[in-house]
C-alpha positions as CSV (number, residue, x, y, z in Angstrom):
1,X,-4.6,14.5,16.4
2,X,-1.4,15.2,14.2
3,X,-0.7,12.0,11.8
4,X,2.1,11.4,9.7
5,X,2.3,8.4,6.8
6,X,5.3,7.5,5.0
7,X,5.1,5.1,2.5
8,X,8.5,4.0,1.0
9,X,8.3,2.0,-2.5
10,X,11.8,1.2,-4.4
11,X,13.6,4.6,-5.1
12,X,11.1,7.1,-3.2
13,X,8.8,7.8,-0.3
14,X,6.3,9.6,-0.5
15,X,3.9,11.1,2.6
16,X,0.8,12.9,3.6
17,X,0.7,14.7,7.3
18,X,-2.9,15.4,8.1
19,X,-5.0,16.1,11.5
20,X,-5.3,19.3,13.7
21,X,-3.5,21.0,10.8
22,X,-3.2,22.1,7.1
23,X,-2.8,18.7,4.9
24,X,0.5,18.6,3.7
25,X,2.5,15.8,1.6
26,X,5.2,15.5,-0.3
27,X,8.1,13.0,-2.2
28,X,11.0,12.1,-1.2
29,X,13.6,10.6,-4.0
30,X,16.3,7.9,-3.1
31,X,18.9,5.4,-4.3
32,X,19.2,2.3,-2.1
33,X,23.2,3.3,-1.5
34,X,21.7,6.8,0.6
35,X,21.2,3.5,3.1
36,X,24.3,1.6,3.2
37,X,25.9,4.3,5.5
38,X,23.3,4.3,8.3
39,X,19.8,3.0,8.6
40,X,16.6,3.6,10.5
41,X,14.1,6.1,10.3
42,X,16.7,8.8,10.9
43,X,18.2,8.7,7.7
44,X,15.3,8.6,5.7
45,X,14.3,12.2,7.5
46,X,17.7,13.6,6.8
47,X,17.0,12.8,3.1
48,X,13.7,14.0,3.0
49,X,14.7,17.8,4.2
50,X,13.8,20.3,7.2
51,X,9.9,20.1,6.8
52,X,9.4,16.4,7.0
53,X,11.6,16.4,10.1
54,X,9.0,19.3,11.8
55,X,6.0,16.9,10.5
56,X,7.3,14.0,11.9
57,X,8.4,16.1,15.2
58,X,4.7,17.1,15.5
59,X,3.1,14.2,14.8
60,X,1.5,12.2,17.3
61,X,1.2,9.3,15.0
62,X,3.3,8.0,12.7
63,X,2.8,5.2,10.2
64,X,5.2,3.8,8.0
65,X,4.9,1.4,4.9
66,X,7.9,-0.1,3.9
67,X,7.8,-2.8,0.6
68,X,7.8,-6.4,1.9
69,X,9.2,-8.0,-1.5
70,X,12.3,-9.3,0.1
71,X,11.0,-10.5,3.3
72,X,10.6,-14.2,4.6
73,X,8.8,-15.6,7.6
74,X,8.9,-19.2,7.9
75,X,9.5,-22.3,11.0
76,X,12.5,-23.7,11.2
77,X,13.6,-26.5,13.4
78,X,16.9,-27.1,14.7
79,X,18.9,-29.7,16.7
80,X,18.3,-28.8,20.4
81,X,22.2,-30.3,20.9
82,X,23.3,-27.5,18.3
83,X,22.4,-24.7,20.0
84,X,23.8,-26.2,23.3
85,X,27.2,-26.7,21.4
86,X,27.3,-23.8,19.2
87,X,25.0,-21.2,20.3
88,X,24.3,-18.0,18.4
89,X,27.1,-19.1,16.3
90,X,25.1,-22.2,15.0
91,X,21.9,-19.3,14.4
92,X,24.3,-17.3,12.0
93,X,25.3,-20.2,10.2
94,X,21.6,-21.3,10.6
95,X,20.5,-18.0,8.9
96,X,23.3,-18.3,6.0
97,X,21.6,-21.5,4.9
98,X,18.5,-19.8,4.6
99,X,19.6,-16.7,2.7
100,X,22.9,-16.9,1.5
101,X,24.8,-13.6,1.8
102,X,25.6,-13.3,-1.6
103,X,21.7,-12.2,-2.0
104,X,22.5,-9.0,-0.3
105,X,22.8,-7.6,3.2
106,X,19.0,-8.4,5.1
107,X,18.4,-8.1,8.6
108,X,16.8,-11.6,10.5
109,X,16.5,-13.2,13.5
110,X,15.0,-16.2,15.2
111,X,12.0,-16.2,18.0
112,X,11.7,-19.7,20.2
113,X,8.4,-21.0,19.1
114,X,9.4,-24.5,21.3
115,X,10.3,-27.8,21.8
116,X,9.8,-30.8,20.8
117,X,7.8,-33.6,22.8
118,X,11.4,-35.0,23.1
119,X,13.6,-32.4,23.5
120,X,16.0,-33.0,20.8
121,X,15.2,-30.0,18.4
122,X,13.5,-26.5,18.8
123,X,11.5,-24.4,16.5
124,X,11.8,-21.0,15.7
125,X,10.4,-18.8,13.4
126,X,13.0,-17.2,10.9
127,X,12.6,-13.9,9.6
128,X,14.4,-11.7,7.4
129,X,14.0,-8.6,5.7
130,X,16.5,-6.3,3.5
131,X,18.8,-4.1,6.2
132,X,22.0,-5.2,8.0
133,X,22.5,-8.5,10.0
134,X,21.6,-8.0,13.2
135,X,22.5,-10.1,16.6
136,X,20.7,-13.9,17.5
């Protein structure tokens, strides 16, 4: 089996591709602002060249490691009559009280854990993680 790891730390990535081939590895150097244009795996090939494109082409697994520093999980319970007024309005603002903007740009969401006994709020796990807003 062909394997690909990536591990990305602050400023570089660095990765080893292994298997039913010749090892190979290598480092890949990077500001944060390479990012701000685009994001996903596809930009981080583009930076790191022709070759790490073939390896990660030919791999038939691929693990990535990505630093975590930034990230949050947590519950968060909100008024049931909220989200019936508001919607994913009230889980943008909802998100904005968690990490004001002002800390960067991060990419979160909210999964329906449940409901109260009662009804009359829900919980939801919060996440958020460096990246780009994305939809509720």
């Amino acid at each position: 089996m062909k394997k690909l790891v990536i591990d990305i730390k602050n400023n570089y990535a660095v990765f080893a591709a292994g298997g039913d081939f010749k090892p190979e590895f290598g480092k890949i150097d990077f500001d944060e602002a390479d990012f701000e244009d685009d994001t996903g795996t596809g930009k981080l090939l583009k930076i790191g060249g022709q070759k790490l494109r073939e390896l990660y082409a030919d791999a038939q697994q691929v693990v990535l490691t990505v630093p975590m520093r930034f990230s949050m999980v947590k519950a968060v319970e909100i008024d049931t009559e909220a989200i019936e007024r508001l919607g994913d309005d009230f889980l943008r603002w909802e998100a904005t009280q968690q990490i004001p903007e002002e800390l960067g740009k991060f990419a979160s969401g909210f999964s329906k854990l449940g409901e109260s006994f009662d009804n009359r709020k829900i919980k939801y796990m919060f996440y958020v993680t460096p990246g780009t807003l994305s939809k509720y």
